[in-house]
C-alpha positions as CSV (number, residue, x, y, z in Angstrom):
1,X,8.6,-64.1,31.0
2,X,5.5,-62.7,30.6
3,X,6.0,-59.5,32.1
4,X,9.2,-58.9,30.1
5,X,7.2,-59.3,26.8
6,X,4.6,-56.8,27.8
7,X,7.5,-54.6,29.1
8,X,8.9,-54.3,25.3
9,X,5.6,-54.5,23.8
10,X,4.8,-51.5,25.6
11,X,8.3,-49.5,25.0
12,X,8.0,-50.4,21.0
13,X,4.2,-49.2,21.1
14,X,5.3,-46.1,22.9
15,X,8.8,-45.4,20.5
16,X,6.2,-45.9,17.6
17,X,3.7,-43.5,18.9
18,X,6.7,-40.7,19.8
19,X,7.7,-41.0,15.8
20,X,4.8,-40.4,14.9
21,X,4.3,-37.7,16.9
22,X,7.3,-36.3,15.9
23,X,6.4,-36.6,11.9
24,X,3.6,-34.9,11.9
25,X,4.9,-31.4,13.9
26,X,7.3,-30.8,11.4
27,X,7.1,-28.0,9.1
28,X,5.9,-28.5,5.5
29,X,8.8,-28.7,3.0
30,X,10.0,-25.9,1.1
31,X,8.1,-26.7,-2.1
32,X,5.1,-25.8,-0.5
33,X,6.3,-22.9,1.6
34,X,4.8,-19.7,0.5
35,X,7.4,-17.5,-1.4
36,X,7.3,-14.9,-3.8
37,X,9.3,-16.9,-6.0
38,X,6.0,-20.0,-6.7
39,X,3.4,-16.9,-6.5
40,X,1.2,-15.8,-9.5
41,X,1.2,-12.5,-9.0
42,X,-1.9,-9.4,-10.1
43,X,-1.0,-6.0,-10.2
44,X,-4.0,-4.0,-11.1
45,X,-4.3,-0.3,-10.5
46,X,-7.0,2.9,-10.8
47,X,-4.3,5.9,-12.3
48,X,-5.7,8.9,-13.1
49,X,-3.0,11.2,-13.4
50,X,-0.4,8.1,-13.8
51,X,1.1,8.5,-10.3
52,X,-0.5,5.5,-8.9
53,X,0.8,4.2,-12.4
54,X,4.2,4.7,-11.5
55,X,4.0,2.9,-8.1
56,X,2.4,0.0,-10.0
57,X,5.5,-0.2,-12.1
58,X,8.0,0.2,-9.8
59,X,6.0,-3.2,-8.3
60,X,5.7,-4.9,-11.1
61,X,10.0,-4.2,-11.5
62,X,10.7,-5.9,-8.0
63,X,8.1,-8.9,-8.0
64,X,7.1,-9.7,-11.7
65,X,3.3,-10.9,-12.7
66,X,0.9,-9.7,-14.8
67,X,0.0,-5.5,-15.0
68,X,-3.6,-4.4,-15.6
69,X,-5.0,-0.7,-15.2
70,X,-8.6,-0.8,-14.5
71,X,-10.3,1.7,-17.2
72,X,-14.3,1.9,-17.0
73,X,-17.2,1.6,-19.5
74,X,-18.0,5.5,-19.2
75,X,-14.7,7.7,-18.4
76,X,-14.5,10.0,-15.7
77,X,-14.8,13.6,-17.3
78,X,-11.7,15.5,-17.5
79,X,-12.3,18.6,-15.4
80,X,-11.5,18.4,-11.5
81,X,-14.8,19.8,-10.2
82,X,-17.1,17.7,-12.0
83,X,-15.1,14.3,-11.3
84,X,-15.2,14.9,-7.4
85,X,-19.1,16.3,-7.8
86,X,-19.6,12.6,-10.0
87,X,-17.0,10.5,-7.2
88,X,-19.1,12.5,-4.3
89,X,-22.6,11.3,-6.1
90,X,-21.5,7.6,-6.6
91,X,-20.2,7.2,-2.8
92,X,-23.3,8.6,-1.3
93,X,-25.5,6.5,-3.9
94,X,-23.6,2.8,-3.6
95,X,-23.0,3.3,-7.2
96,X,-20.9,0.8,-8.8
97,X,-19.3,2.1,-12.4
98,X,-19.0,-0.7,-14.7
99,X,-15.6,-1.5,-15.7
100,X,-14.3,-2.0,-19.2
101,X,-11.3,-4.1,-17.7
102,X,-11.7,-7.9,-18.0
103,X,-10.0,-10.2,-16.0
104,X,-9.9,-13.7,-17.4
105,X,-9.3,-16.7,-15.3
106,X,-8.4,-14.5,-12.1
107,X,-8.4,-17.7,-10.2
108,X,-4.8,-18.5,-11.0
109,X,-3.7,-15.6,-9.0
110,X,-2.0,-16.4,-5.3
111,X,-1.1,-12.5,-4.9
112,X,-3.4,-9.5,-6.1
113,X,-1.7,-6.2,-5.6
114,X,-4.4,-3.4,-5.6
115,X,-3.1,0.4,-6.6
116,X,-5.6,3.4,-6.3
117,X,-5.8,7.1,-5.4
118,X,-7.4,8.8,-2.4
119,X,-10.4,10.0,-3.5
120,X,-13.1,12.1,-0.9
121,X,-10.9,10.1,1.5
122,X,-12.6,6.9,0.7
123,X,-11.4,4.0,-1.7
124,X,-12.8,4.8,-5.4
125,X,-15.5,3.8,-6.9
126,X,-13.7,1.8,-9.6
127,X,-11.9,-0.2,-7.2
128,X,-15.0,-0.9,-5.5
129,X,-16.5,-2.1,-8.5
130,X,-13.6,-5.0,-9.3
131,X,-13.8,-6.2,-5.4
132,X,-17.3,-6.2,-5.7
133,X,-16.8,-8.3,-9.3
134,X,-14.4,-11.2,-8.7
135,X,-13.9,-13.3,-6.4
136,X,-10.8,-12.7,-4.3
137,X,-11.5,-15.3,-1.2
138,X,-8.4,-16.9,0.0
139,X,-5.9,-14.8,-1.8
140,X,-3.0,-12.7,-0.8
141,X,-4.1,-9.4,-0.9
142,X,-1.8,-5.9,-1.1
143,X,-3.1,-2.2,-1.3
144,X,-1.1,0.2,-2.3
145,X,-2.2,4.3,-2.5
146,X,-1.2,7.8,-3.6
147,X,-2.8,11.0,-2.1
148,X,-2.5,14.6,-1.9
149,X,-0.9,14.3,1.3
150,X,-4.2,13.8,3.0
151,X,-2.7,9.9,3.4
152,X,-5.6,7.1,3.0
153,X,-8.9,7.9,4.6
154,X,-10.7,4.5,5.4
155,X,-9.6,3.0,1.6
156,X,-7.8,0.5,3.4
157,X,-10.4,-0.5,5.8
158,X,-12.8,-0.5,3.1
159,X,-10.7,-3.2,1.1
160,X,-10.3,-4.9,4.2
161,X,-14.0,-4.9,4.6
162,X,-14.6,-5.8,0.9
163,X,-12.5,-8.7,1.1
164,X,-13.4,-11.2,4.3
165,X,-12.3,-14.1,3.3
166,X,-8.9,-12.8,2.5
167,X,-5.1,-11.9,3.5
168,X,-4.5,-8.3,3.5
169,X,-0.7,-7.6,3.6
170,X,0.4,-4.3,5.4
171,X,0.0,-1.7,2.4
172,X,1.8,1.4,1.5
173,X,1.2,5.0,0.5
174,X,3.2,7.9,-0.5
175,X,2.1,11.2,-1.5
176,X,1.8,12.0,-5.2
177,X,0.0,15.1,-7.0
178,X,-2.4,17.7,-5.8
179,X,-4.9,17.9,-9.0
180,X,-6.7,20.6,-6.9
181,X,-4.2,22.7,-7.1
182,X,-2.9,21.9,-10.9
183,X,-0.4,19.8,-10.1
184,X,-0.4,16.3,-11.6
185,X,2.3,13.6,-12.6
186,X,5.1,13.7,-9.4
187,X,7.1,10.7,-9.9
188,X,9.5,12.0,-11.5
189,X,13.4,13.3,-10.8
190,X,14.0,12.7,-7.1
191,X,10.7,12.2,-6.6
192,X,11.0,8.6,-8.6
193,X,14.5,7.6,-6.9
194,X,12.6,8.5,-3.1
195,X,9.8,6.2,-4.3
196,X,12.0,3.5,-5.4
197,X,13.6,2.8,-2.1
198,X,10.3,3.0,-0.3
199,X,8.7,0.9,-2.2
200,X,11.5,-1.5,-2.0
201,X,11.7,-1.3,1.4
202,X,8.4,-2.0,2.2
203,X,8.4,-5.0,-0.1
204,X,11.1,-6.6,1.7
205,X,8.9,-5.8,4.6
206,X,6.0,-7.8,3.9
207,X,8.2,-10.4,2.0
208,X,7.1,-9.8,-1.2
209,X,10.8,-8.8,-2.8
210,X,11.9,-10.9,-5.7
211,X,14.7,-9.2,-7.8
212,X,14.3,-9.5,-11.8
C-alpha cells in the first residue's frame, strides 16, 4: 500500500513539475511584444541642403512619432569650402558643436531614428554632439544617411560605437546632392517616388512599417 502511495506521489510531483516547466517557456503575450504599433518613436535629423530632410519625412509618413531637426548654437557658414575646412578642423580636434536643439524628457522614447549626411566620410559633428548629450542606452536605434554617392564612410560604425549599450537596426542610405559640384535639393520628381519605395522597403525590412 505503501509503495502505491509513493508511486502517485511521485507521478503528481512529477505532472506538477512538467507544468511548470511548460509555463514558463512560453512566449510573452502580445501586449508586451515589441511592435511598431506600442513604440514611441524619435525622428531627429542633421539636413543641410534638406535632402536628409526629405528622408526624415518620408519616415516620419510610414511610422509616426515626434520630428526634430538638430540646428546648432553657431551655424555652419554658408559657403562649401569653408564648411568642409570648419567639419575637417572639428573631426581632427574631437570638437563637439553645441546644439541649439533641446530634447525634453528623451527617456520616453523606445525607437530613435537618426538622419545625417556624409560628411569627410565620417558621421558629422552635430550628430556626434547629440549621442555624446543624451542618454540613448537600451533603446532601439536606426541611422539613416544621404551622400554624394560616396555611400557612408565609417558614420555607421561610429554611431555603433557611440551607442554601446544599444540596438542598432540595419540602416539605410541613398544618394542625394553633390554640393561640390552645385547641386543641392534631389528629392524631388522621380527622384522622391524612387525614395519612397526604398525607404518603404527597408522599413518593412527591419520591421519598423506602420501605415498612417
Amino acid at each position: 500500500m505503501k509503495k502505491v502511495i509513493t508511486f502517485w506521489v511521485t507521478l503528481i510531483t512529477t505532472m506538477c513539475m512538467l507544468s511548470a516547466c511548460s509555463r514558463a517557456q512560453q512566449p510573452p503575450s502580445e501586449k508586451t511584444a515589441a511592435s511598431p504599433a506600442n513604440k514611441k518613436v524619435l525622428i531627429v535629423y542633421l539636413s543641410r541642403t534638406n535632402n536628409t530632410k526629405a528622408i526624415a519625412q518620408i519616415i516620419h509618413k510610414h511610422v509616426g512619432g515626434e520630428l526634430i531637426a538638430l540646428e546648432l548654437v553657431n551655424p555652419y557658414p554658408e559657403n562649401y569650402k569653408a564648411i568642409v575646412d570648419q567639419v575637417a578642423n572639428e573631426n581632427t580636434s574631437g570638437f563637439l558643436p553645441p546644439l541649439k536643439t533641446k530634447i525634453e524628457s528623451i527617456e520616453k522614447y523606445d525607437v530613435v531614428f537618426l538622419g545625417f549626411p556624409t560628411w569627410g566620410m565620417q558621421l558629422p559633428p552635430p550628430m556626434k554632439s547629440f549621442l555624446n548629450k543624451y542618454d540613448l542606452d537600451g533603446k532601439t536605434i536606426i541611422p539613416f544617411n544621404t551622400n554624394a554617392g560616396y555611400g557612408i564612410g565609417s558614420s555607421f560604425q561610429t554611431v555603433k560605437a557611440l551607442c554601446p549599450n544599444s540596438t542598432i537596426l540595419e540602416g539605410f542610405s541613398t544618394k542625394g546632392g553633390v554640393e561640390r559640384d552645385g547641386i543641392k535639393f534631389v528629392m524631388e520628381g522621380e527622384k522622391e517616388k524612387q525614395a519612397q519605395v526604398e525607404v518603404k522597403r527597408w522599413l518593412q525590412k527591419i520591421g519598423m512599417l506602420s501605415e498612417h
